[in-house]
C-alpha positions in Angstrom: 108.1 147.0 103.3 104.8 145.9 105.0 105.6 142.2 104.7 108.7 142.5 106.6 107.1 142.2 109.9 104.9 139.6 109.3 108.0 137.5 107.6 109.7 137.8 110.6 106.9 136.8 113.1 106.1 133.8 110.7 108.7 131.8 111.7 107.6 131.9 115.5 104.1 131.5 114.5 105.6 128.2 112.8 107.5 127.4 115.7 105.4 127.7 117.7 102.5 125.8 115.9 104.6 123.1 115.4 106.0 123.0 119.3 102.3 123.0 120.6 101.0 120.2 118.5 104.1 118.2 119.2 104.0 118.9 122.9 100.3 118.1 123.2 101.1 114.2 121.5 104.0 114.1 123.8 102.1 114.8 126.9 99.1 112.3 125.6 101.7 109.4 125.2 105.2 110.6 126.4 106.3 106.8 126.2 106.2 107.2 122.6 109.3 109.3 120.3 107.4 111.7 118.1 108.7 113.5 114.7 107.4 115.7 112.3 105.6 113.2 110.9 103.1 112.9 114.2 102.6 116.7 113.5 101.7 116.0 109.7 99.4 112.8 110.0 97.7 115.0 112.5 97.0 117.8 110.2 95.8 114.9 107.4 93.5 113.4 109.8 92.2 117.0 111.1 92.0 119.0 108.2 91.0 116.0 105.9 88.2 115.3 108.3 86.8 119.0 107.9 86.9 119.0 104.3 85.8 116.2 103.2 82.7 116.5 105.4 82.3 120.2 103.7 82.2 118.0 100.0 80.2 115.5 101.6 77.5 118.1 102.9 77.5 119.8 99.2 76.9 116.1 98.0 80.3 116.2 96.2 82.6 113.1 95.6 85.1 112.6 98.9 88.2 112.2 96.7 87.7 115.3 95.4 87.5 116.7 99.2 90.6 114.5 99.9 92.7 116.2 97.1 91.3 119.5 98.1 92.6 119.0 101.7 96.2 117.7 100.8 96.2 121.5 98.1 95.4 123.4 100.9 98.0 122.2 103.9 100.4 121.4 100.9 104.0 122.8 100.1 102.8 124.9 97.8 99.5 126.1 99.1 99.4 130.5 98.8 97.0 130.0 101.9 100.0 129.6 104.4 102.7 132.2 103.2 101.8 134.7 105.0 102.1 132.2 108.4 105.0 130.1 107.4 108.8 131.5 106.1 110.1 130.9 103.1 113.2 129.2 105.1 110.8 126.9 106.7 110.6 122.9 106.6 112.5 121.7 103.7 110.0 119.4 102.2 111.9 117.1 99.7 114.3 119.8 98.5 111.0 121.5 97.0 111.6 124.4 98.5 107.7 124.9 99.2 106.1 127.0 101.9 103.5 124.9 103.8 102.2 122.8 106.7 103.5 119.0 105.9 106.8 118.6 106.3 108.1 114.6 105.7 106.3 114.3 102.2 108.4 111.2 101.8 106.9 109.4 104.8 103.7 110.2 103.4 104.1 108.9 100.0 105.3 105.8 101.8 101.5 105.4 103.1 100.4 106.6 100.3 101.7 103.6 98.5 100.4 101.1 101.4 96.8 103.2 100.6 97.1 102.3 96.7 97.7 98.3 97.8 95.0 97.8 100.6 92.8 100.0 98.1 93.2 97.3 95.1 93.0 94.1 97.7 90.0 95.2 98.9 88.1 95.7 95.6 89.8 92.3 94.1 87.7 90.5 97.5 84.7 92.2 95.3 85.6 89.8 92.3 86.1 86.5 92.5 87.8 84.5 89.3 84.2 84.0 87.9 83.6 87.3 87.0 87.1 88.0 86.1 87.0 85.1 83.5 84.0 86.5 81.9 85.4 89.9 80.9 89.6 88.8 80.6 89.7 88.7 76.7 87.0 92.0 76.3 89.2 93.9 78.9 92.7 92.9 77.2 91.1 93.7 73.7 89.4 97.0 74.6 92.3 98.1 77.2 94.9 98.1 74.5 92.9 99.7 71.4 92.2 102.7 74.0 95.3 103.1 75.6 97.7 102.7 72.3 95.0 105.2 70.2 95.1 107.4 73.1 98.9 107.2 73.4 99.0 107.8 68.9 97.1 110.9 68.8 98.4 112.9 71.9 101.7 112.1 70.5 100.6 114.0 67.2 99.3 116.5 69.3 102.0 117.0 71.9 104.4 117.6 69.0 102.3 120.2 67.1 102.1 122.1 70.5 106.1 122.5 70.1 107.2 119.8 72.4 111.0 118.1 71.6 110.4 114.1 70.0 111.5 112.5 73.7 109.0 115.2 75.5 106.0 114.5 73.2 107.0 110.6 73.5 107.1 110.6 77.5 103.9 113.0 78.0 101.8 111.1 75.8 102.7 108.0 77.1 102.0 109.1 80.6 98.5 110.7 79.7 97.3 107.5 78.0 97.0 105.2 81.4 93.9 106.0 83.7 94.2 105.6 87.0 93.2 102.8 89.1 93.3 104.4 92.4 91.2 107.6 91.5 88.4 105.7 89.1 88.1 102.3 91.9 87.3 105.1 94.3 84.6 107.2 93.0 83.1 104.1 91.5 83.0 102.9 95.4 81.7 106.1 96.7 78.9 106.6 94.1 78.0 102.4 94.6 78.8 101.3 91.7 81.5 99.0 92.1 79.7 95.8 92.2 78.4 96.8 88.6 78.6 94.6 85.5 80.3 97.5 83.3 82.8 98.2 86.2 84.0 94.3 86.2 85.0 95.4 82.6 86.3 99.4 83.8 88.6 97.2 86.7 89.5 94.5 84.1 90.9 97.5 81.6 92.4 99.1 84.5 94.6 96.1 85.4 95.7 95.8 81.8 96.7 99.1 81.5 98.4 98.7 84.4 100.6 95.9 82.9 101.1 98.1 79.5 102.1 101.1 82.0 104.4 99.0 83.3 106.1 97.4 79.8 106.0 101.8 78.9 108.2 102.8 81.6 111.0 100.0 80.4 110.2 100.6 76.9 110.9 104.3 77.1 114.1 104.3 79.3 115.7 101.8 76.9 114.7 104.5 74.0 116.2 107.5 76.0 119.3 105.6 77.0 119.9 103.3 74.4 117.5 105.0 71.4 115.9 101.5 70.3 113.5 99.6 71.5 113.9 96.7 73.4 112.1 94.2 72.4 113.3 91.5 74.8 112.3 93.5 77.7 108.8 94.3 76.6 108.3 89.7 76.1 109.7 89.0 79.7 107.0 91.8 81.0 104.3 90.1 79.1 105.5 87.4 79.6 106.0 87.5 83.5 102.5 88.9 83.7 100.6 86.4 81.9 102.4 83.8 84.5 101.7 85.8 87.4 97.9 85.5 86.4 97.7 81.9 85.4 99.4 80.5 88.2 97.4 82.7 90.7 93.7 81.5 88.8 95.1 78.0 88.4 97.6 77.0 91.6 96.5 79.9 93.8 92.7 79.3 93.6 93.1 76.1 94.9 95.7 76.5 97.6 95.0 79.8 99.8 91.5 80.1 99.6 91.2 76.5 101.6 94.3 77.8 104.1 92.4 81.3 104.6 89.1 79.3 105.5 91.2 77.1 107.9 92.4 80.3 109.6 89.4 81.5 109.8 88.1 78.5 111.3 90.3 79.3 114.8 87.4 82.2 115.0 90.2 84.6 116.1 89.6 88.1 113.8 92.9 89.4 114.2 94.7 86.4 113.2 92.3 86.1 110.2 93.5 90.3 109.9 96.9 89.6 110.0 97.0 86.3 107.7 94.9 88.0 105.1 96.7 91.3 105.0 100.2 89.1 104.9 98.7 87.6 101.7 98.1 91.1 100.6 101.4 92.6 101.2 102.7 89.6 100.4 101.6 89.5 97.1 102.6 92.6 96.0 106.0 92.2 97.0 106.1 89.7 95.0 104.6 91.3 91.8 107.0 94.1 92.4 110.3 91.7 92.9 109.4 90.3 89.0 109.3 93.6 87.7 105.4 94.3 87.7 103.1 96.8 89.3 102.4 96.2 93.6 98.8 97.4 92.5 98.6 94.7 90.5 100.2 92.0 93.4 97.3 93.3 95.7 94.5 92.8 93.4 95.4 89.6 92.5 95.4 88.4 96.4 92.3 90.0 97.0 90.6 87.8 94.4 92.2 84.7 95.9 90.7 85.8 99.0 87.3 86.0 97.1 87.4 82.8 96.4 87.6 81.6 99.9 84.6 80.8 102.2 85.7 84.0 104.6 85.2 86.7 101.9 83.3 88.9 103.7 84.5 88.7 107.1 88.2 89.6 105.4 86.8 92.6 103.6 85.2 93.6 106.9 88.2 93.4 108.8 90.6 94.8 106.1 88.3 98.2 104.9 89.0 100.5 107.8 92.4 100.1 107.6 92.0 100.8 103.8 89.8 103.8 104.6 92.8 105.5 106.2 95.4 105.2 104.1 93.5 105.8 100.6 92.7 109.2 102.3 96.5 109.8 103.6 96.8 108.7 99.2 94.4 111.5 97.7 95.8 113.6 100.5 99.6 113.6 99.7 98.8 113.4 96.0 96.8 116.6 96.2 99.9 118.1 98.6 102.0 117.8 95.9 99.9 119.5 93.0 101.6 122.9 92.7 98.9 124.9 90.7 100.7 127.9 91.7 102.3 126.6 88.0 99.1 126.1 86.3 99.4 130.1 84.6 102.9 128.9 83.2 101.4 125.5 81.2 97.3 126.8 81.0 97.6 126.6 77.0 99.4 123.3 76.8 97.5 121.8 80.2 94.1 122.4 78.3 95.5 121.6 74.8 96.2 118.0 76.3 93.4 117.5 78.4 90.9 118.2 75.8 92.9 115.4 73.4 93.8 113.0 76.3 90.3 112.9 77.4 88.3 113.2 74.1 90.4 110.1 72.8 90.3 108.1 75.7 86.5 108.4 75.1 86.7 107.6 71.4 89.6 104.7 71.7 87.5 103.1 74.3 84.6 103.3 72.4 86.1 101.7 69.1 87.5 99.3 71.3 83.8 98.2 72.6 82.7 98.3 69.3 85.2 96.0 67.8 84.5 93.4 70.9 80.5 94.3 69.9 80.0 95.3 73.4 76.1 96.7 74.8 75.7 100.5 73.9 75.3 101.2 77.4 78.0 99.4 78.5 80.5 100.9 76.3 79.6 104.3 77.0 79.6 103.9 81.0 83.2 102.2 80.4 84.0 105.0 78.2 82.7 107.9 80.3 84.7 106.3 83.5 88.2 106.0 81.7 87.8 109.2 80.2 89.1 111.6 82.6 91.9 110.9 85.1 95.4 110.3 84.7 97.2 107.6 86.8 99.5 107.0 89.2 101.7 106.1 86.6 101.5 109.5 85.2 103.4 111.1 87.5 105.6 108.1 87.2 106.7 107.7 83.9 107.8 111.4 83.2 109.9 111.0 86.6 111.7 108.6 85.2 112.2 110.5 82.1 113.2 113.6 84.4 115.7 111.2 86.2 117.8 109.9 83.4 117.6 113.2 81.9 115.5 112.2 78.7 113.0 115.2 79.3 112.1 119.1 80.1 111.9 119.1 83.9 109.3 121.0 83.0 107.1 117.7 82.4 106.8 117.1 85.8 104.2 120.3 87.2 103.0 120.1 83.9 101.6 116.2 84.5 101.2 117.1 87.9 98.5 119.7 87.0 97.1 117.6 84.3 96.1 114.9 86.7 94.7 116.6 89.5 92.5 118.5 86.8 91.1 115.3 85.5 90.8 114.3 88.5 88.4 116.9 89.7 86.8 116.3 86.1 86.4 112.8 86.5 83.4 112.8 88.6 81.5 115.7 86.3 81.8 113.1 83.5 80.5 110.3 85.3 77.6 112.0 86.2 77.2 113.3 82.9 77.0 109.8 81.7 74.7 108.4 84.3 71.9 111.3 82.5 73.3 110.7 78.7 73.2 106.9 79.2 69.5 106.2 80.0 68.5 108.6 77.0 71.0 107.1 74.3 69.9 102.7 75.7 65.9 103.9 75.1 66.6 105.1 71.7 68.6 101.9 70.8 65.3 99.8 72.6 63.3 101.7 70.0 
């Protein structure tokens, strides 16, 4: 009885929180319409600001602060359900109580934060390096991802999971995530590293395998075989996305980017560099193949040009922004209100997904006789966090009606634990690695 009250004042708290901000950005530009999605990018940009300076003042990786922020004004933060009603803004039919309201505007950015994220770090490696690493990265990427993907299956199914369950989840825990590991190796300055040119070279092939996955599986769900024409045109369209942009593209944009640049007008060099960006991953995603991998691709073509820097310069601040409206919204949607309902299986599959994401990577090093130092900082990076693609693959599953609907909190909760894990381990290896490289000096 002594929550009615404050149930019924919550929704003109709400209204009137809402009403204020809005009326504040109308009177600051009344020229411009405003919708709820003013109000939200507000509370990103506010809130996000606060925390992340918080994790930055306790020396703490900012992604972690940035995931933190989006739990805490999300749908299904406890913090706000005492302010908000439990009728209040529908956000994508969750039924949630919390501050953001247009979650599919923000996933919109999010996705243009993912792009500029990847085109940015591609301006960081020219074809050069990439040569050097492409058949380690392809060999090593593969034996970690497919033993990853071998024993979780074992694993998922001896926790009780149905065949189609254990087959999606384990698939979807054996891709790391680009986004989450090219960040923290940018805030801890370690991207221009010799081990991460092989850490971004496994990423991209994963990405390619996450990609031949998701049609693999939906022709097993739908169909129940394989289809083995499907997963050849992937590869296939993959391999001739790369060798045309390292042999035709090389030569033909980085020459038009430096006469651009030439004018010595920054915002047309802006605009025609972010064009190539865009550009490029709408074309990777029109031929069936991931926009992440699109973007990184035309970063390295920019690399290659004579304006490199100046692009990178230009481009970063507009990357800044919309990685942290990414980390944000992906940390909005975690709802660990679940977490009590999956703890057992959560841990069960962390523990495996991470332990042989370690090992696969390992063997994979091994096998390409990598440096002990090398392999380990490559195998204590991948370890940990779960992609993107995660959260993709079982919603596809979830769509066509292949899996639980459980699946989806479940990975949800998975990744932003090894998320907040990834870090931890990095660090751990940064002290284990010196120690283990002087005993193999010895």
């Amino acid at each position: 009885m002594q929550n009615i009250p404050l149930q019924l004042d919550s929704g003109g708290i709400h209204s009137t929180l809402n009403n204020t901000v809005t009326s504040l950005i109308e009177q600051i530009t009344p020229e411009l319409p405003h919708t709820s999605f003013v109000t939200d990018l507000a509370f990103i940009m506010i809130i996000g600001a606060i925390v992340t300076l918080a994790f930055f003042k306790i020396k703490q990786p900012l992604i972690i602060g940035y995931l933190f922020a989006g739990m805490l004004i999300g749908p299904f933060s406890n913090i706000w359900t005492w302010i908000l009603p439990k009728g209040g803004p529908p956000i994508d039919a969750i039924g949630g109580v919390g501050i953001l309201s247009d979650i599919s505007a923000l996933n919109l950015f999010a996705e243009i934060g993912v792009i500029l994220l990847l085109f940015v770090i591609g301006i960081e490696f020219p074809y050069a390096k990439i040569k050097s690493i492409g058949r380690v990265a392809v060999g090593v990427g593969t034996i970690g991802l497919f033993s990853t993907l071998g024993v979780l299956f074992y694993a998922a199914t001896a926790l009780g999971l149905e065949f189609m369950d254990a087959l999606f989840i384990s698939a979807a825990l054996s891709v790391s995530s680009t986004a989450i590991i090219v960040k923290l190796l940018e805030d801890m300055g370690k991207i221009k590293k010799e081990s991460s040119i092989m850490i971004l070279g496994i990423l991209i092939v994963e990405d390619v395998i996450a990609v031949i996955l998701i049609s693999s599986l939906q022709s097993i769900a739908l169909v129940g075989t394989i289809s083995v024409e499907s997963i050849i045109v992937v590869i296939l369209v993959a391999i001739g996305l790369i060798v045309g942009t390292f042999t035709i593209g090389t030569r033909v944009i980085p020459p038009l980017i430096d006469r651009v640049a030439a004018a010595e007008h920054r915002e047309i060099l802006l605009l025609s560099v972010l064009g190539l960006c865009f550009g490029y991953a709408l074309f990777a995603n029109i031929v069936g193949l991931s926009v992440a991998i699109g973007a990184f691709l035309a970063g390295v073509l920019v690399a290659e040009s004579k304006s490199a820097e100046v692009a990178k310069l230009l481009a970063s601040p507009i990357k800044d922004m919309f990685v942290a409206i990414f980390f944000i919204s992906v940390g909005a949607l975690m709802d660990v209100s679940q977490l009590g309902n999956y703890i057992f299986v959560a841990i069960a599959l962390i523990a495996v997904a991470t332990g042989m994401k370690f090992g696969g990577n390992m063997i994979g090093n091994f096998v390409f006789r990598q440096k002990r130092g090398k392999a380990l900082r490559s195998a204590f990076t991948l370890a940990a966090p779960r992609s993107e693609f995660s959260i993709v693959i079982v919603k596809v599953g979830v769509d066509i009606g292949a899996v639980s609907a459980f699946l989806f909190p479940l990975v949800g909760i998975i990744s932003i634990v090894t998320a907040f894990i990834s870090p931890l381990l990095m660090k751990a290896g940064d002290k284990v690695i010196p120690i283990l490289e002087d005993k193999e000096n010895v």
